[in-house]
N, C-alpha and C positions, 0 to 999 in steps of 0.2 A: 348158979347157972342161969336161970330167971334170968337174975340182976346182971347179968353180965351182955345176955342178950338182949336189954332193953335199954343199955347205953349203947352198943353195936347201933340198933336202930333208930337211936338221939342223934347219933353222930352222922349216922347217915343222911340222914332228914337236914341237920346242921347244913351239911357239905352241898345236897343238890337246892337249897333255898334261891338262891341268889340266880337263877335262869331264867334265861324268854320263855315265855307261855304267851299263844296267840290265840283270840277268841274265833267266832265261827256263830253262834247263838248270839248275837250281840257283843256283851264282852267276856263270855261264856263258852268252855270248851264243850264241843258234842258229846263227849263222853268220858269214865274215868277207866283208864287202864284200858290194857292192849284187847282183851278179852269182848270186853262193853261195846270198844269200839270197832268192832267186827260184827257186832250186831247193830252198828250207828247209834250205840249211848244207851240199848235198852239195859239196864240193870236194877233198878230201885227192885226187882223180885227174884233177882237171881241172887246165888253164892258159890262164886267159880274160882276166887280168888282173893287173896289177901287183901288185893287192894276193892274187893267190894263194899268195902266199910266206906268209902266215899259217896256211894249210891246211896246205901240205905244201912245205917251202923247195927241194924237188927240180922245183918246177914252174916258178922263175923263169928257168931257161937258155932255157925251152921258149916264154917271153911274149917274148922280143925287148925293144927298146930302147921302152919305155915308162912315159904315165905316168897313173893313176889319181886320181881325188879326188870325196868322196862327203859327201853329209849322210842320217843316219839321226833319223826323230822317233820315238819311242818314247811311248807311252802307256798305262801297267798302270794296274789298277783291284785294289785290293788292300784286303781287310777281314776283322777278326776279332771275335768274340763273346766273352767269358766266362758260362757257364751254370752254375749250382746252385753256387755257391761260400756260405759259412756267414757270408759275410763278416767280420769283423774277430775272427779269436782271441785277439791282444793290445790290445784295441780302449784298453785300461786305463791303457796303457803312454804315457807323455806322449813323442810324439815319434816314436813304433813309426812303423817302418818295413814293417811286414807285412800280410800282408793284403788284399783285393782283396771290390771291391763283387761284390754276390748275385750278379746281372746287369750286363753291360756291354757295348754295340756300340760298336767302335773302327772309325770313319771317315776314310779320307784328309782332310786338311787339303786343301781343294781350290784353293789357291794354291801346293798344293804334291806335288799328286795328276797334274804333267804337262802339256804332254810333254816328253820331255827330248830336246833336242839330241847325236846322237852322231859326229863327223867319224871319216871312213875316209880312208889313202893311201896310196898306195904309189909307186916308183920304180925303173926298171930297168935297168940298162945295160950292152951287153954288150963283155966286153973283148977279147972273142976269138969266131970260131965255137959255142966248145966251152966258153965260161966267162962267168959273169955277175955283177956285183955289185947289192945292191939294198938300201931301207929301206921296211918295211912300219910302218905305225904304226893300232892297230885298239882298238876298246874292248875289253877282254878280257869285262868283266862289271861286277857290283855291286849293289847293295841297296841301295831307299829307302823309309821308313818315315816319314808325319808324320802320327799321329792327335791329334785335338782332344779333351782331356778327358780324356787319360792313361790310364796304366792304374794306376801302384800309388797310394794315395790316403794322404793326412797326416792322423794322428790320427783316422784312421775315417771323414775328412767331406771334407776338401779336396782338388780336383784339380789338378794341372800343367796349366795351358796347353796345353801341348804336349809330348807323347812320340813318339822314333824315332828312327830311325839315317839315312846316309849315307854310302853305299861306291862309292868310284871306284875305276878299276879300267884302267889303260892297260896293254900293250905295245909294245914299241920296238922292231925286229927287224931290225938288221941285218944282211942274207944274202950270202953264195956259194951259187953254183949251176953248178956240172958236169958234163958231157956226155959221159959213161963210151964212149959206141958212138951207131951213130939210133935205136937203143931203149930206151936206162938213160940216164938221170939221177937223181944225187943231190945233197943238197943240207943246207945248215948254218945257222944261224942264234943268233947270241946273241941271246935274251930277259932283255931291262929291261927290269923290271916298276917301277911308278910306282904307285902307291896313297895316297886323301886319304880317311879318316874323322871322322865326328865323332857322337856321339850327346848326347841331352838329353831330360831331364823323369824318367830310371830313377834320381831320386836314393832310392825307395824300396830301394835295394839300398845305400843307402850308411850302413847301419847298424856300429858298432863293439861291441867286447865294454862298454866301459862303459855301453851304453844299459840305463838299469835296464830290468829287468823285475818283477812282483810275484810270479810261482811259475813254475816249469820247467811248461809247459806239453803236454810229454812225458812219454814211458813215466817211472816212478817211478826214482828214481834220476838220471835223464836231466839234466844240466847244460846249461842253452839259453843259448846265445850269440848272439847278433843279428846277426853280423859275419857276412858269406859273403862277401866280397871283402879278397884278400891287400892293395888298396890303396883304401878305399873314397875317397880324394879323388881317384884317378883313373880312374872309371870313368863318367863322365857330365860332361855339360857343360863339358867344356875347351876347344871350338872342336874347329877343324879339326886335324888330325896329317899328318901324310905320312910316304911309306914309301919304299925303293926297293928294289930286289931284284934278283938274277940267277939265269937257269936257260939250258940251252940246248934247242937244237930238231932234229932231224934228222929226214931225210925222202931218200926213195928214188920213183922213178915209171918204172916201162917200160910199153914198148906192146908188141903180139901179135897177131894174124891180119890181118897186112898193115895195119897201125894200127887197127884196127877197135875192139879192146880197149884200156883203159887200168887199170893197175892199182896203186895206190898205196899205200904204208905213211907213217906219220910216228910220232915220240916225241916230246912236248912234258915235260922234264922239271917237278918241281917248280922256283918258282921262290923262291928263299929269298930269303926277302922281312926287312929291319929292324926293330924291334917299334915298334908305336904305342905310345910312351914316355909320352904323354899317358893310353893308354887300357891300363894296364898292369893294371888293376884289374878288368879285364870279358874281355879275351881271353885266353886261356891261354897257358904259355911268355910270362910278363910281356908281352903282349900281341902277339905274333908271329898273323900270318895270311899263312901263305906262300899264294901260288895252287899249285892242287891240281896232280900229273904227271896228265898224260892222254895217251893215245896210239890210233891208228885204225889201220883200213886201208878203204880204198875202191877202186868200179870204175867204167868209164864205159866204156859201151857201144853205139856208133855201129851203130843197128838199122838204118838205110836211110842213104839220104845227108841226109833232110832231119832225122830222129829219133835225137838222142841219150839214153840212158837212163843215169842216177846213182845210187851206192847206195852210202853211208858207215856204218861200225858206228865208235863213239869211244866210251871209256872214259875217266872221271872217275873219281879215287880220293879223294873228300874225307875217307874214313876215314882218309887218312897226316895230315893236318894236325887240330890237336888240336882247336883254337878252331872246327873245323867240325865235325871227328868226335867228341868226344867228347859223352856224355848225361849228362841233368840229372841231379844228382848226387841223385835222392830218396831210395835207400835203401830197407831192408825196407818190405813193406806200404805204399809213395809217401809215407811221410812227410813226408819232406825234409831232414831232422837231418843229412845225410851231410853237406847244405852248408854245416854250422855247423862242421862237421871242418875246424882250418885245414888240412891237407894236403887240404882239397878246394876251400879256397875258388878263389873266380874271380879269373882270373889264376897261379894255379899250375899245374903239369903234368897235374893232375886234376882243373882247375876245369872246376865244368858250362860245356859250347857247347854248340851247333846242335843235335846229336843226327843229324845227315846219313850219310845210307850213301852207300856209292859207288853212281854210279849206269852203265847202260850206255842209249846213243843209237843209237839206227835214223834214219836219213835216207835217204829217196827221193828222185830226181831228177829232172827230166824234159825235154828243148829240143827245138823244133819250129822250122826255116827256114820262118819260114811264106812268104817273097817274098825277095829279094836282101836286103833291106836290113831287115827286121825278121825278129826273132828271139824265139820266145813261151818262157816258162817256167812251170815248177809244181811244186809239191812237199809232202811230209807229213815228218814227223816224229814218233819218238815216243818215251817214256823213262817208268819209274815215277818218281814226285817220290823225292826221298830222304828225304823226312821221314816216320819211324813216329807212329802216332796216338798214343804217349805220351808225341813229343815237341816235343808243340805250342805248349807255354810261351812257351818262350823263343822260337819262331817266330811270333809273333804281330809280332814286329821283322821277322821276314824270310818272307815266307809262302811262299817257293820249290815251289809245289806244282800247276807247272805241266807236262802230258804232254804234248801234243799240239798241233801246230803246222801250219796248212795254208798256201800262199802261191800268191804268184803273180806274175811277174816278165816283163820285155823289155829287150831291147834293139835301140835306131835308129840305124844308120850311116849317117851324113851323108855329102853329095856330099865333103867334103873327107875323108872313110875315117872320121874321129874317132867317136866310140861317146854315147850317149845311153842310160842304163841306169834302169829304175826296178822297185822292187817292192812288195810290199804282205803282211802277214802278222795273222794270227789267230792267238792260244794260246787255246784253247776251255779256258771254266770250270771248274775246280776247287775242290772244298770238302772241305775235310778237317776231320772230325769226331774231336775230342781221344778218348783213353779213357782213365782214370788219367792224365791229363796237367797236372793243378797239385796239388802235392805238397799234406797237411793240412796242414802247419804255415803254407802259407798259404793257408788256409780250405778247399781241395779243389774240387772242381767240374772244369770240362771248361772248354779255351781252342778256340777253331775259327775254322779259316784258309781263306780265301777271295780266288783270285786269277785276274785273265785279262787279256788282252793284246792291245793293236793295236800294228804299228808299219809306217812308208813309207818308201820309201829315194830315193835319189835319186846317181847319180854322174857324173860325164862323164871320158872315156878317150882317149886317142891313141897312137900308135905315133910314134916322132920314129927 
């Protein structure tokens, strides 16, 4: 019986891998499961659901024999400008690769601007009092980009179709979960991490040293080379890629003034992730993008018997992974020459990425028994975007520069106990205004990123 129900739950995990998941926290979902996200992500101290083995794997001993499954619609609105650019410096050059129009608004392709579908599960069974097995499978994150009309232009005059990227982004978590006393639990979890990219229309970047030029168009002396990518036929356009990867997860939870308190830690290491072999020419570390280590602690705080209160602080380290942390390689005075240094091009251990700090997340929480059988939620969140205004370039692909997050969430227990879950969330607007942010050597000017966010959740739950 077991065994029966934990290929059911293989199989299921199998089937929802391969979907869109959109970040929100960087490259980072606000929260796991419909429940969490009703209180805007706080969970690392809760145990409300199957799928809280994603928050904190010391919470699964504490959910009992159960089983979770959810649909999330996600809908960003995401847009970028380029302002006062000189346009084309090598305009001369048959074939130039550089360069970007004066002015340009970059609009989602709106066949491709959402919403996107994101399945949540989980599964839990207990083998003993004091010990639990289980498999969590949740979007971790990801990025999507389709603007019409491109951004880098041929020979001065012609556009792409279409420019942007495509990042998926699952974990697979299967957990133990341990009953130390009635007040500790800890708990363990390997992360498989699963990842599908692909990007298209950035073949302006796929310039080689033989592309003539007519003069070094640099300081005197200065030898210009057209090439910034160690492999420029793999850094655009190749389809999809896939990745797999592993890290692991640990997680600690006790209770304190006669359960009243709940107070929780977790590590989510990095997860080293296989390089996108296809896109070895655009991500750093021949195209490795491991997901970032992060780790929290949170508490939850049963104010009355109808009011519980939530409050999670998590840390995101995208400066350890290079293809996130590292900045656009422009060099003295925002030139840009550094990226013609092949120990800089893209795809080496110092090729420009993201330009991303680490960032740290505050989440609030909040539950009200408003009647027997309904349950209200609410919640904020809040984080600096990681992106610095001069490194909005390259983020015109990924506009991550979202803070703040409000929600609101319930759940309805049915005559037969089983659970009805839904919630609803806002990331309020965002606009970030480039400064020094497109190197001279291609034309100079300012890139500006512009993002915000609806999304709905939806799950239903039982105890078996």
């Amino acid at each position: 019986m077991i065994k029966n129900r934990l290929l059911a739950a293989s199989v299921f995990a199998a089937i929802i891998v391969p979907t869109s998941a959109m970040a929100t926290n960087g490259m980072f979902m606000m929260g796991n499961g419909t429940k969490a996200n009703g209180r805007a992500g706080v969970g690392i101290a809760m145990h409300d659901s199957a799928i809280s083995g994603a928050d904190n794997p010391a919470a699964m001993v504490r959910v009992g024999n159960r089983i979770d499954f959810g649909l999330q619609i996600f809908a960003p609105d995401r847009s970028g400008e380029i302002t006062g650019n000189s346009g084309n410096p090598l305009s001369a050059v048959p074939g130039n690769p550089f360069g970007l129009p004066t002015s340009y608004d970059f609009k989602d392709d709106a066949n491709n601007d959402g919403p996107f579908y994101i399945p949540e599960g989980g599964f839990n069974y207990m083998l003993s009092n004091d010990m639990s097995v289980g498999l969590v499978v949740v979007g971790t994150g990801g990025m999507n980009t389709n603007y019409t009309g491109g951004i880098i232009p041929f020979n001065g005059a012609a556009f792409p179709t279409e420019v942007g990227i495509n990042l998926e982004s699952v974990r697979i978590l299967p957990t133990l979960s341990y009953r130390i006393n009635e007040q500790h639990t800890i708990g363990a979890s390997l992360q498989i991490g699963y990842q599908q990219f692909k990007a298209w229309g950035l073949d302006g970047f796929t310039g080689t040293n033989s592309t003539p030029v007519p003069s070094p168009p640099g300081p005197p002396g200065q030898v210009f080379d057209p090439q910034v990518s160690q492999a420029p036929n793999r850094l655009t356009g190749k389809g999809r890629d896939d990745a797999w990867g592993f890290g692991i997860s640990l997680g600690w939870q006790g209770t304190f003034m006669d359960d009243r308190l709940t107070v929780g830690v977790v590590y989510n290491s990095k997860i080293d992730m296989d390089e996108f072999d296809d896109y070895k020419g655009m991500f750093a570390e021949d195209g490795d993008l491991d997901v970032p280590e992060n780790y929290g602690i949170g508490i939850a705080f049963k104010a009355t018997d109808a009011l519980l209160l939530g409050f999670d602080v998590q840390q995101i380290n995208y400066s350890d992974v290079d293809s996130m942390g590292n900045k656009l390689q422009s060099g003295p005075n925002n030139t840009g020459f550094d990226m013609f240094n092949p120990n800089n091009y893209m795809g080496t251990n110092n090729g420009s990425g993201f330009g991303w700090d680490d960032m740290t997340v505050y989440k609030l929480g909040a539950e009200y028994q408003w009647n027997k059988n309904l349950l209200l939620r609410a919640g904020y969140s809040y984080a600096d975007m990681p992106i610095d205004k001069d490194q909005t370039f390259f983020n015109l692909l990924a506009p991550a520069v979202i803070e703040e997050h409000a929600t609101i969430g319930m759940t309805y227990t049915l005559p037969n106990e089983s659970q009805v879950s839904m919630f609803y969330m806002h990331a309020f607007e965002e606009d970030l205004k480039g400064r020094n942010s497109i190197p001279t050597a291609f034309g100079g000017g300012e890139a500006n990123i512009k993002m915000k966010q609806d999304a709905w959740g939806i799950a239903y739950g039982w105890n078996f």
